[in-house]
N, CA, C and O atoms as a GROMACS GRO file, in nm:
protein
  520
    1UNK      N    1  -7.281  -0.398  -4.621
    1UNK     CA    2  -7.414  -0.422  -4.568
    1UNK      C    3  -7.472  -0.544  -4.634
    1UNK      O    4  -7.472  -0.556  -4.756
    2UNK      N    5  -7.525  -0.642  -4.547
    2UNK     CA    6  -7.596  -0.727  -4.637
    2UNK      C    7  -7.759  -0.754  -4.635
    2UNK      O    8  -7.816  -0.674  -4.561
    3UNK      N    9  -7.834  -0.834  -4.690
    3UNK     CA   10  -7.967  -0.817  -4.644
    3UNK      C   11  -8.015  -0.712  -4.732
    3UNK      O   12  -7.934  -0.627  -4.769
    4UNK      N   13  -8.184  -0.706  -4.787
    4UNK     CA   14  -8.215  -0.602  -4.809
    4UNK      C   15  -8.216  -0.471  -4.735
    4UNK      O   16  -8.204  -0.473  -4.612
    5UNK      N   17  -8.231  -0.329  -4.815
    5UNK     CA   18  -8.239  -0.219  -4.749
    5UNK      C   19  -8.277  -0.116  -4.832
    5UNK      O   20  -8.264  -0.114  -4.954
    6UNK      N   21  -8.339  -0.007  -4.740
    6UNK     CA   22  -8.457   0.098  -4.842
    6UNK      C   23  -8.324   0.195  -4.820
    6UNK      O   24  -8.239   0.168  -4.735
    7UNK      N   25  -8.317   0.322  -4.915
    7UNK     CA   26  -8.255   0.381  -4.960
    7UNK      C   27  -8.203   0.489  -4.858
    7UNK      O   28  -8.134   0.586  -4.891
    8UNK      N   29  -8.245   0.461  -4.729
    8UNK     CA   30  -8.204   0.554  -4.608
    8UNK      C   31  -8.083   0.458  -4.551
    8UNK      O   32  -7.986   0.494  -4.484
    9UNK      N   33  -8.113   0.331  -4.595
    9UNK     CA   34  -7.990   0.239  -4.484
    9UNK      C   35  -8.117   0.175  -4.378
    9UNK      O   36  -8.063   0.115  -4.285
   10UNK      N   37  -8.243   0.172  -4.370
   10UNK     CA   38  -8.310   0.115  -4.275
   10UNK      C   39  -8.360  -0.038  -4.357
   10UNK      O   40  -8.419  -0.030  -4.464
   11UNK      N   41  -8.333  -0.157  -4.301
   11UNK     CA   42  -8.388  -0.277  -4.293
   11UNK      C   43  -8.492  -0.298  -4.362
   11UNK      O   44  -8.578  -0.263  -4.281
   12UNK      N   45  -8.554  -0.337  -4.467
   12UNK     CA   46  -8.693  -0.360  -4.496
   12UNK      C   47  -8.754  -0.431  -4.419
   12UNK      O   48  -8.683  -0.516  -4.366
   13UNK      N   49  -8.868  -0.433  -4.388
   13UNK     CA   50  -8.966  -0.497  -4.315
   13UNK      C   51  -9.027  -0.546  -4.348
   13UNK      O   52  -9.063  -0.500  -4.457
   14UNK      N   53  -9.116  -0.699  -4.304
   14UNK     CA   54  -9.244  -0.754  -4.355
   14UNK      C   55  -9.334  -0.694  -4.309
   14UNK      O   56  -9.337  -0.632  -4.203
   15UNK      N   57  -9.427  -0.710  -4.400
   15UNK     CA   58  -9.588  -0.656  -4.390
   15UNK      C   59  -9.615  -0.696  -4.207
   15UNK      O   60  -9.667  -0.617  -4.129
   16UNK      N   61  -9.570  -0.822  -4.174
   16UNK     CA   62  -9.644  -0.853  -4.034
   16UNK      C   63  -9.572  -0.761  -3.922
   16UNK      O   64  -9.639  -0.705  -3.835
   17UNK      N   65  -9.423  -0.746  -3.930
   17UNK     CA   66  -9.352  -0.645  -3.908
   17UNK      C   67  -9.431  -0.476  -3.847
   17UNK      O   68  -9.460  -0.421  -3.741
   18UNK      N   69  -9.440  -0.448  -4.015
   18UNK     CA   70  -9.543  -0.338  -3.961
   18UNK      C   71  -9.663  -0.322  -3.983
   18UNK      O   72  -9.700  -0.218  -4.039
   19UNK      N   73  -9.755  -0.422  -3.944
   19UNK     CA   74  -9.858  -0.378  -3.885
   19UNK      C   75  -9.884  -0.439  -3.788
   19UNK      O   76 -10.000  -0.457  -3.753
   20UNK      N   77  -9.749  -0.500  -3.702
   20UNK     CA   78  -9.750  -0.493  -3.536
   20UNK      C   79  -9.736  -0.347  -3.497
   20UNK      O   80  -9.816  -0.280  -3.432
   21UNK      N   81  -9.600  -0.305  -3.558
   21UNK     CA   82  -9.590  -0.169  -3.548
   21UNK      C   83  -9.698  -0.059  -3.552
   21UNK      O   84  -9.693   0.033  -3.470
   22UNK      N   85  -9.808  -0.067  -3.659
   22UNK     CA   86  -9.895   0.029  -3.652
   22UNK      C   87  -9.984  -0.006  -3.516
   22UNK      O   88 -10.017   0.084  -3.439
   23UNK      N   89 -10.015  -0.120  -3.498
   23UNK     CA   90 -10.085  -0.162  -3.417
   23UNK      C   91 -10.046  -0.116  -3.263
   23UNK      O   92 -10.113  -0.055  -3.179
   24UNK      N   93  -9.932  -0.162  -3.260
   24UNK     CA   94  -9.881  -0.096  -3.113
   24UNK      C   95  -9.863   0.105  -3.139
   24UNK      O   96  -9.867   0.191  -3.051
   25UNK      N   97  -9.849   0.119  -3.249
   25UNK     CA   98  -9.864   0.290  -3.280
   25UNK      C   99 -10.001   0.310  -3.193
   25UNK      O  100 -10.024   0.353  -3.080
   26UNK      N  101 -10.072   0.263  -3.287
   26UNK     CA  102 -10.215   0.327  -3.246
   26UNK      C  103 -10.266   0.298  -3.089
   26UNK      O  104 -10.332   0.372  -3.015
   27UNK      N  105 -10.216   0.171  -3.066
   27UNK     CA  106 -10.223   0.136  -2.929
   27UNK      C  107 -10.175   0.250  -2.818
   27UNK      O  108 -10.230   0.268  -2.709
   28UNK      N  109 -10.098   0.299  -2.852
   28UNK     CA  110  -9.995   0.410  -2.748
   28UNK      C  111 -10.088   0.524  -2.806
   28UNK      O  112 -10.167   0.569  -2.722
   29UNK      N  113 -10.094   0.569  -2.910
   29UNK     CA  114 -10.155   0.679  -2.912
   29UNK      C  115 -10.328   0.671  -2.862
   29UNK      O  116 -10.398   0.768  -2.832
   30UNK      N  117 -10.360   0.560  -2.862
   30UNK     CA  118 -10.530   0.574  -2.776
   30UNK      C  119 -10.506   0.595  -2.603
   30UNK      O  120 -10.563   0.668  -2.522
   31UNK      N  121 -10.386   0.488  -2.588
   31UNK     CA  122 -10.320   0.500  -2.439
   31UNK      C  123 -10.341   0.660  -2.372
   31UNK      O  124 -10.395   0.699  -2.269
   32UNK      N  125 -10.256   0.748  -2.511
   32UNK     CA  126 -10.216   0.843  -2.476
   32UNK      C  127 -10.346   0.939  -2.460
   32UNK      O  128 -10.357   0.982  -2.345
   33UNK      N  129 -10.463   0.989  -2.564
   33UNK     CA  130 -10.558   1.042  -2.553
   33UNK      C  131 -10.659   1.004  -2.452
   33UNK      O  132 -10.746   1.083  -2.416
   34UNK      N  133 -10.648   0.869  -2.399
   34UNK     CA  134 -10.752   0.786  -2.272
   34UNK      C  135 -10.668   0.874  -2.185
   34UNK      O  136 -10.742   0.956  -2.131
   35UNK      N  137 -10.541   0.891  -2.150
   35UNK     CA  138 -10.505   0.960  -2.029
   35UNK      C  139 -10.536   1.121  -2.056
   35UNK      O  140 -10.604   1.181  -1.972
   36UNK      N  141 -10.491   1.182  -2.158
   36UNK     CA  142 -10.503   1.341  -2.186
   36UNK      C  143 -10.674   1.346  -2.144
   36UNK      O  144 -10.703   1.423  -2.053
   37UNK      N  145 -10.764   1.283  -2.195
   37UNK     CA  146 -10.946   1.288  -2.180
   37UNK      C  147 -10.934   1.278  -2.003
   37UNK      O  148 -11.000   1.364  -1.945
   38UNK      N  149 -10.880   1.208  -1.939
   38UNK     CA  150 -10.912   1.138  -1.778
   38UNK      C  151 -10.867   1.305  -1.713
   38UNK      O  152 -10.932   1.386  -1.648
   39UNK      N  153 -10.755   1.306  -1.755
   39UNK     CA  154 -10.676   1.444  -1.741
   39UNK      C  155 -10.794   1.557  -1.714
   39UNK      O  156 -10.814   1.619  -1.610
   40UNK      N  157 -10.854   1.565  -1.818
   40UNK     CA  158 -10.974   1.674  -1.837
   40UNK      C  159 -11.052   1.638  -1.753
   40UNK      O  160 -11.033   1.705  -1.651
   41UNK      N  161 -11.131   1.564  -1.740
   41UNK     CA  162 -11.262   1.516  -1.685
   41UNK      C  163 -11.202   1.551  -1.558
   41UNK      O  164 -11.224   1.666  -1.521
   42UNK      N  165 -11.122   1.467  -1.472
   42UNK     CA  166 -11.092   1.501  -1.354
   42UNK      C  167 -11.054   1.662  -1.339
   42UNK      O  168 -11.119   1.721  -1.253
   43UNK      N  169 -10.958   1.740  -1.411
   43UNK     CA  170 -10.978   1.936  -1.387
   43UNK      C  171 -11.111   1.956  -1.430
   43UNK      O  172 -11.123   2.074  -1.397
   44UNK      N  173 -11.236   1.920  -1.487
   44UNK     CA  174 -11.368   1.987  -1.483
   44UNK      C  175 -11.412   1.952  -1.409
   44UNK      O  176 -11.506   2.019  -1.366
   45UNK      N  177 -11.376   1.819  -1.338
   45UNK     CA  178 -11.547   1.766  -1.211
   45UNK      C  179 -11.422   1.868  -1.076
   45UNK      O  180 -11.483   1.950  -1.006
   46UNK      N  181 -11.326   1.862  -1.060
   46UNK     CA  182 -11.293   1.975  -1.011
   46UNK      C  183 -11.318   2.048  -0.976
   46UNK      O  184 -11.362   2.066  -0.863
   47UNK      N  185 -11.294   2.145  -1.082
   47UNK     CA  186 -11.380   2.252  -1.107
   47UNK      C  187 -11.569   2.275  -1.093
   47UNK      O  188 -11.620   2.376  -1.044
   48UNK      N  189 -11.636   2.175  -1.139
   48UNK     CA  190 -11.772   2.193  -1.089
   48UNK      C  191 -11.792   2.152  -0.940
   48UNK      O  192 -11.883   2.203  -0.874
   49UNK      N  193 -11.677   2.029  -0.867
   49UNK     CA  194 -11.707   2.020  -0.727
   49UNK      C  195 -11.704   2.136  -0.666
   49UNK      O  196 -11.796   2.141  -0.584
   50UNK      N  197 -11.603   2.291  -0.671
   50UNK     CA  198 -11.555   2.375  -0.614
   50UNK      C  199 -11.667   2.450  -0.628
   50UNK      O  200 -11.693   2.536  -0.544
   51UNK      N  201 -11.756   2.425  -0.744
   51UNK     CA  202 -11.855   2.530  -0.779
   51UNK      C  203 -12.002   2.493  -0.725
   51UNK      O  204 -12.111   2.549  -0.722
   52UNK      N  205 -11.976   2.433  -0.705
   52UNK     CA  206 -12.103   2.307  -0.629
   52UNK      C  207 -12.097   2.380  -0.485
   52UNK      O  208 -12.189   2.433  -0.424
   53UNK      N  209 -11.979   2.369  -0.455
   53UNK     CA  210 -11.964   2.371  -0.302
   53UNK      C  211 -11.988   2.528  -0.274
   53UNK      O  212 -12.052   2.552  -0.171
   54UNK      N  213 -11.948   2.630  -0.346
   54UNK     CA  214 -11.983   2.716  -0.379
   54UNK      C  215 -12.131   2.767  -0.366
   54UNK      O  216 -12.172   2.829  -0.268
   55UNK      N  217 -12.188   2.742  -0.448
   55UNK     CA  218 -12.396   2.712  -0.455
   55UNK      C  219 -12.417   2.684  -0.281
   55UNK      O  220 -12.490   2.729  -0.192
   56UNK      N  221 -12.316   2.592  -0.292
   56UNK     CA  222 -12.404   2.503  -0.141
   56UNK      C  223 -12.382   2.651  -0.055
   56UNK      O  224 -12.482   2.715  -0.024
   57UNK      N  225 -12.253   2.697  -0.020
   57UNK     CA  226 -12.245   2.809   0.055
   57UNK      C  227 -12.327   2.919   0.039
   57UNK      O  228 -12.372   2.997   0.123
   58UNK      N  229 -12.340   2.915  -0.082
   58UNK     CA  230 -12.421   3.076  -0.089
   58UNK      C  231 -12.569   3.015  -0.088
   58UNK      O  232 -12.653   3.103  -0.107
   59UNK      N  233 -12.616   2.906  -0.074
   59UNK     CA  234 -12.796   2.884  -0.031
   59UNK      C  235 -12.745   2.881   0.105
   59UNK      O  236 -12.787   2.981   0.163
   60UNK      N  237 -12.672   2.810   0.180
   60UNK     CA  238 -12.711   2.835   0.314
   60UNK      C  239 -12.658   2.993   0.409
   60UNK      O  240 -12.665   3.005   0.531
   61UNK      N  241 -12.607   3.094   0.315
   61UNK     CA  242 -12.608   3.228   0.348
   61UNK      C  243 -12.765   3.261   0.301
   61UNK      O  244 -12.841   3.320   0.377
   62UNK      N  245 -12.798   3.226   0.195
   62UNK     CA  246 -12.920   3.335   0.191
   62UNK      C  247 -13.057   3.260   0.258
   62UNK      O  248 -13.165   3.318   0.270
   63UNK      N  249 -13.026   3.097   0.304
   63UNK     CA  250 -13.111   3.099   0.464
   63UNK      C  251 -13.144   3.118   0.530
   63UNK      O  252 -13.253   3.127   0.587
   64UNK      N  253 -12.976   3.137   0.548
   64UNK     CA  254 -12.945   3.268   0.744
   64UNK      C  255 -13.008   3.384   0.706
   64UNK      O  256 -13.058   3.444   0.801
   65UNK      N  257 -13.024   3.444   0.581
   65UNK     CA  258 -13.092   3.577   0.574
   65UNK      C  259 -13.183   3.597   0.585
   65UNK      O  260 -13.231   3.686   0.655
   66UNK      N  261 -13.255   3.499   0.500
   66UNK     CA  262 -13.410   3.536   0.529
   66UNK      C  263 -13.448   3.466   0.656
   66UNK      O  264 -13.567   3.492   0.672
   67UNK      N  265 -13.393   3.372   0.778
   67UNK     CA  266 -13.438   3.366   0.893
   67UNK      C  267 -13.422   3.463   0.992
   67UNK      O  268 -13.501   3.487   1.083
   68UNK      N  269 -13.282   3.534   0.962
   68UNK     CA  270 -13.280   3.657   1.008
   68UNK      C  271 -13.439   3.791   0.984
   68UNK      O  272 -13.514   3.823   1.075
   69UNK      N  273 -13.448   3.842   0.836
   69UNK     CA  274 -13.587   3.902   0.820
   69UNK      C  275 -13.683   3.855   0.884
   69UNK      O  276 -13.777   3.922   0.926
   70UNK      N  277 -13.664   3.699   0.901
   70UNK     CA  278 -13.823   3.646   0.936
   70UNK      C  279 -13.813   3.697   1.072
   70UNK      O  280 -13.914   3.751   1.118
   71UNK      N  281 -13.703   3.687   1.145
   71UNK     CA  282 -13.698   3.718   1.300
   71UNK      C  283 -13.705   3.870   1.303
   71UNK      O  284 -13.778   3.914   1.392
   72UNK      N  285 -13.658   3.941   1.241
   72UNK     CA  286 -13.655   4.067   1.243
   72UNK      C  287 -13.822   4.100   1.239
   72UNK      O  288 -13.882   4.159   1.329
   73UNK      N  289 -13.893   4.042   1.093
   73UNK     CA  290 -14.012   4.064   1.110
   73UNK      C  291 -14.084   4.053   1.219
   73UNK      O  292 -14.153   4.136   1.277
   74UNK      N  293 -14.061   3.943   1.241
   74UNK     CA  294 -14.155   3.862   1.392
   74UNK      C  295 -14.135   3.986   1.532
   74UNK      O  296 -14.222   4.036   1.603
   75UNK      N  297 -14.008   4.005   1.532
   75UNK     CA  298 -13.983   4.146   1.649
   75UNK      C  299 -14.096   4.222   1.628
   75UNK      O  300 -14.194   4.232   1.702
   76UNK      N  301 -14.072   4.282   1.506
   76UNK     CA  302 -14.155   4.404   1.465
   76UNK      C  303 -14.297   4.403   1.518
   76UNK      O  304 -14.366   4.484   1.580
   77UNK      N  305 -14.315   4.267   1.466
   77UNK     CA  306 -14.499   4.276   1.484
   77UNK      C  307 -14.497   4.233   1.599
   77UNK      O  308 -14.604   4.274   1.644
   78UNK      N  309 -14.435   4.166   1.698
   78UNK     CA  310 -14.465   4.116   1.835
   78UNK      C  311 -14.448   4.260   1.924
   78UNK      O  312 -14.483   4.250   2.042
   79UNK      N  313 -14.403   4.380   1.884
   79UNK     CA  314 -14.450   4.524   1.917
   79UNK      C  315 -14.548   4.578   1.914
   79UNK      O  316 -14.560   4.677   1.984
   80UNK      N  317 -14.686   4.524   1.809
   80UNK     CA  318 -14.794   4.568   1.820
   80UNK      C  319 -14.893   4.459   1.818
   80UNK      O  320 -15.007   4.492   1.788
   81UNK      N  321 -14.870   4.336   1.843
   81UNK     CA  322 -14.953   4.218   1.884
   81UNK      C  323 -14.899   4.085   1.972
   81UNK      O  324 -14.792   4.039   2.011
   82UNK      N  325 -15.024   4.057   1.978
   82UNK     CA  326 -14.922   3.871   2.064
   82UNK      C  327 -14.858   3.816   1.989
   82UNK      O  328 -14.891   3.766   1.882
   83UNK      N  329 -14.725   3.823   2.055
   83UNK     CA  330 -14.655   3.694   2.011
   83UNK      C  331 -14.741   3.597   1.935
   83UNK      O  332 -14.745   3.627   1.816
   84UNK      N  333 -14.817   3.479   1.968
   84UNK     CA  334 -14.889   3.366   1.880
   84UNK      C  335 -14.926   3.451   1.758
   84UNK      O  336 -14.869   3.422   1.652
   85UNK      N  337 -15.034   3.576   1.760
   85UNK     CA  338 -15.053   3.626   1.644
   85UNK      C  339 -14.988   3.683   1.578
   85UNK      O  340 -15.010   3.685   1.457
   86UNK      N  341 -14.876   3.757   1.637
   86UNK     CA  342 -14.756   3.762   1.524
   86UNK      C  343 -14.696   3.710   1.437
   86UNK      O  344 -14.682   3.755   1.323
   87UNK      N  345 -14.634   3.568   1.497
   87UNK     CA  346 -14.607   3.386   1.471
   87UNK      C  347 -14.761   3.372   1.336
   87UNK      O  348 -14.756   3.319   1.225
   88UNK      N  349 -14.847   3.421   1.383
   88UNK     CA  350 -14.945   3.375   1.301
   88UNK      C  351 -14.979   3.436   1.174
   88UNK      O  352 -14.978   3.383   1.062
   89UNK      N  353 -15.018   3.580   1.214
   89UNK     CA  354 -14.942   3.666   1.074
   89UNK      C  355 -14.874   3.603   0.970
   89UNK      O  356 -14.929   3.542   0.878
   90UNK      N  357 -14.725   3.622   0.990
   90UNK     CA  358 -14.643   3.542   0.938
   90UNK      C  359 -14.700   3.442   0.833
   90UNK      O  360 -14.744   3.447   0.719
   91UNK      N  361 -14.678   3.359   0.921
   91UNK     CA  362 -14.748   3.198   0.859
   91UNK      C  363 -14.840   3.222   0.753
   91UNK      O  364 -14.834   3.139   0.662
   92UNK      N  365 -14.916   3.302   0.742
   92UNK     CA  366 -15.047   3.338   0.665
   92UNK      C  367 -14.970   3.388   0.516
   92UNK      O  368 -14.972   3.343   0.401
   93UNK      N  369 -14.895   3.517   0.590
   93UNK     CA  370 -14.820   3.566   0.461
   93UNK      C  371 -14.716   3.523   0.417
   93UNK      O  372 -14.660   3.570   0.318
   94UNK      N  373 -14.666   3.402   0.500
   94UNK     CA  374 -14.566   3.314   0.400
   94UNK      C  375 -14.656   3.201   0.273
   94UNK      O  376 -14.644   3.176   0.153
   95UNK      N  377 -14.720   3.171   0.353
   95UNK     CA  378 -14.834   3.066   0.304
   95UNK      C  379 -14.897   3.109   0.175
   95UNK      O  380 -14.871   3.030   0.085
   96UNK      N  381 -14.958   3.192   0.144
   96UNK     CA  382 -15.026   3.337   0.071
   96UNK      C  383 -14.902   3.330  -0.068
   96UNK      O  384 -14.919   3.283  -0.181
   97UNK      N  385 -14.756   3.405   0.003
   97UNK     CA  386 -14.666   3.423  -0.079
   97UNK      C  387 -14.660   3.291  -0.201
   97UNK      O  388 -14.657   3.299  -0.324
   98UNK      N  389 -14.661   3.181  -0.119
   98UNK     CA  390 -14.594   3.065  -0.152
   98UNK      C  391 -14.703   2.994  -0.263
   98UNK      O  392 -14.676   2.958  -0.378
   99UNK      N  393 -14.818   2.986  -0.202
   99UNK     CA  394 -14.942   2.987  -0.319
   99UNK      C  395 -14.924   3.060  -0.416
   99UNK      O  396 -14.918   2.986  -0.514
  100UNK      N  397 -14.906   3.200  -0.455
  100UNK     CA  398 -14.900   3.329  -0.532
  100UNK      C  399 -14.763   3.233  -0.660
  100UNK      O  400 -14.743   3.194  -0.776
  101UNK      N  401 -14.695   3.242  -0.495
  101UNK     CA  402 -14.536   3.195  -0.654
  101UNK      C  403 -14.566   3.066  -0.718
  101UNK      O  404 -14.569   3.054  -0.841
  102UNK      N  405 -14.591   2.958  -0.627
  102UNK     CA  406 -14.629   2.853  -0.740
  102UNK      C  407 -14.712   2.803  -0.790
  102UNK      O  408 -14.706   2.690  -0.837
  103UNK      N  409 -14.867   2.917  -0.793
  103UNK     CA  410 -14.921   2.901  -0.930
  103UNK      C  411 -14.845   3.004  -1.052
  103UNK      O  412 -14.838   2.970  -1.170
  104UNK      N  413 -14.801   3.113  -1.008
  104UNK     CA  414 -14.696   3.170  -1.098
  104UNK      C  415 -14.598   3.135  -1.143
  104UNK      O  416 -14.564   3.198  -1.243
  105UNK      N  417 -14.508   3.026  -1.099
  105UNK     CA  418 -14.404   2.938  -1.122
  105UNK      C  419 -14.479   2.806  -1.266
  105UNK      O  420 -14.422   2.771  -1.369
  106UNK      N  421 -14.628   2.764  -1.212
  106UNK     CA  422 -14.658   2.658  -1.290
  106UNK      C  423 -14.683   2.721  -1.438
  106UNK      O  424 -14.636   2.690  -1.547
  107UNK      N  425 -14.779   2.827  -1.397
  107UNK     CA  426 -14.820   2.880  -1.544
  107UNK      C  427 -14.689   2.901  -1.626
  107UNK      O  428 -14.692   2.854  -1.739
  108UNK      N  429 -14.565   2.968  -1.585
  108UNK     CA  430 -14.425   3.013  -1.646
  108UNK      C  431 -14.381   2.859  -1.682
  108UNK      O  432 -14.335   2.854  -1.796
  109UNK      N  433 -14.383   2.757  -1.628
  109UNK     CA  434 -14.333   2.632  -1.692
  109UNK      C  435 -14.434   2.559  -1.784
  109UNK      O  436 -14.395   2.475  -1.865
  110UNK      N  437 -14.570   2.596  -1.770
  110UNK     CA  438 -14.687   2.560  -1.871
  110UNK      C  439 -14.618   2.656  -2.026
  110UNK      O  440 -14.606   2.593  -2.132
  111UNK      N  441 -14.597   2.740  -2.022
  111UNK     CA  442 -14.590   2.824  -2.052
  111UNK      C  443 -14.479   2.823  -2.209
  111UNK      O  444 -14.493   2.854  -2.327
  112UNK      N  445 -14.344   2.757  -2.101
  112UNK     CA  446 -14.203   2.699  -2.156
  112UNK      C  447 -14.256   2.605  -2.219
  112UNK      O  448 -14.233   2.595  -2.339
  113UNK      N  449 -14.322   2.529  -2.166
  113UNK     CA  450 -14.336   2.363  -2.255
  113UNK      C  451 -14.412   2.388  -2.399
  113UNK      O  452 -14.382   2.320  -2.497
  114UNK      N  453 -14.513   2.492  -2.403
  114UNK     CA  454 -14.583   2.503  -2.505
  114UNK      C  455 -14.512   2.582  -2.603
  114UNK      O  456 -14.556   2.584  -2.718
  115UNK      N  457 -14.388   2.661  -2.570
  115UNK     CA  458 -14.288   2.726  -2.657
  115UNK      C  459 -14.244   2.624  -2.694
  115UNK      O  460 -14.272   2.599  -2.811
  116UNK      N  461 -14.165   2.524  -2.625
  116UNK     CA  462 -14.063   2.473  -2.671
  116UNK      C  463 -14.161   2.325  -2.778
  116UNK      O  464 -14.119   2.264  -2.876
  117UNK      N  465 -14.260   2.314  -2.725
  117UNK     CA  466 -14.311   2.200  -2.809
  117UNK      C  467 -14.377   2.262  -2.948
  117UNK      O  468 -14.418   2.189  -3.039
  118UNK      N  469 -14.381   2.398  -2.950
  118UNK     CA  470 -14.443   2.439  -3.094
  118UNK      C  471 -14.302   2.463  -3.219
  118UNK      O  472 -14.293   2.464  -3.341
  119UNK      N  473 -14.191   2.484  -3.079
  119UNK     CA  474 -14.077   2.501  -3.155
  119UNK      C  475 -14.031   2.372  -3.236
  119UNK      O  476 -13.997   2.374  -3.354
  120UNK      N  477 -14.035   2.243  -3.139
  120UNK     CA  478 -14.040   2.125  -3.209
  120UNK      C  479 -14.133   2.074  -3.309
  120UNK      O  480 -14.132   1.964  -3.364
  121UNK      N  481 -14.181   2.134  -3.319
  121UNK     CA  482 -14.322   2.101  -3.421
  121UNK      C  483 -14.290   2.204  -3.543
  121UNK      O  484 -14.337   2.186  -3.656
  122UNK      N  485 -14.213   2.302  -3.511
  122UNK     CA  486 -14.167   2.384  -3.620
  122UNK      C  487 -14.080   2.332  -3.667
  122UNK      O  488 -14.078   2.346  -3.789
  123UNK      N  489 -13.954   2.241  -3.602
  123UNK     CA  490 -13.828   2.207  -3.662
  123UNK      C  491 -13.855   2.110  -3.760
  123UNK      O  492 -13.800   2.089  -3.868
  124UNK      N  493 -14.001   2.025  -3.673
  124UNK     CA  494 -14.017   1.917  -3.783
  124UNK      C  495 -14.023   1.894  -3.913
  124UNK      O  496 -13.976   1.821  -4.000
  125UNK      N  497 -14.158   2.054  -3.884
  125UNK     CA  498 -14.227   2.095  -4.010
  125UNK      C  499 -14.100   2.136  -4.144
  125UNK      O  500 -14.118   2.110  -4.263
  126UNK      N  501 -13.984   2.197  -4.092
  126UNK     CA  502 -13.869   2.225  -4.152
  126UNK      C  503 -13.798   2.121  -4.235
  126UNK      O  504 -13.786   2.097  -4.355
  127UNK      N  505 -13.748   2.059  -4.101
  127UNK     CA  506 -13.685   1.896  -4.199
  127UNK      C  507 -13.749   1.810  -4.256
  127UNK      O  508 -13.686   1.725  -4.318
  128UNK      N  509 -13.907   1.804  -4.252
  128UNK     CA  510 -13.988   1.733  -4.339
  128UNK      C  511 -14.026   1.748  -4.442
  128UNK      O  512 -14.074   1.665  -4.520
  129UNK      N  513 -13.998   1.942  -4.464
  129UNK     CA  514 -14.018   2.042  -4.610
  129UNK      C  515 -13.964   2.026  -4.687
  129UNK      O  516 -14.009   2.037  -4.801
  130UNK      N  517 -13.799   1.978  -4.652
  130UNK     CA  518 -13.712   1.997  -4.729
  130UNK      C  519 -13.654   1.872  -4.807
  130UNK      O  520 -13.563   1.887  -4.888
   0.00000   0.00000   0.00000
């Protein structure tokens, strides 16, 4: 054998040697984790498209349902009034409903914000104690 050599029989190397070598190491191994990460991302958006699409199906089933009730309702009462005032009924007590829920909806999110902002005002008070 001639030439230097490390005690396995492998070639010594210059420094520039290897740290092309590390360089292209690390190069392949970022290669490799950029594809394993793409890998993922694409099986989760996947997975949330399927689940998406999902949502989408089951709001436009529980559409059909309650236009169904609404028609069902509307039958009902067009048995003991006019049609228009039946239609009108309705309207009143959807209207009614819908007022009811979203001042009940606002106060419940008034509600959240003042939890969650006393909570922040607590965390502060915490990491500023200490």
């Amino acid at each position: 054998m001639s030439g230097n050599h490390e005690a396995d029989g492998a070639p010594y190397r210059s420094s520039g040697d290897l740290a092309d070598r590390l360089a292209q190491d690390a190069s392949d191994l970022f290669k490799q984790e950029v594809e394993r990460l793409r890998e993922q991302a694409t099986a989760t958006m996947r997975r949330a498209g399927l689940g998406t699409a999902a949502c989408a199906g089951a709001g436009l089933c529980a559409v059909l349902a309650l236009w169904s009730a609404h028609q069902s309702a509307l039958r009902t009462l067009e048995r003991s009034m006019p049609p228009g005032r039946a239609a009108a009924t309705l309207t009143v007590a959807y209207t009614a409903g819908a007022g009811v829920l979203s001042v009940v909806g606002a106060w419940k999110l008034r509600e959240a914000a003042r939890t969650s902002g006393d909570a922040l005002h607590r965390a502060g008070e915490d990491l500023t104690s200490h």
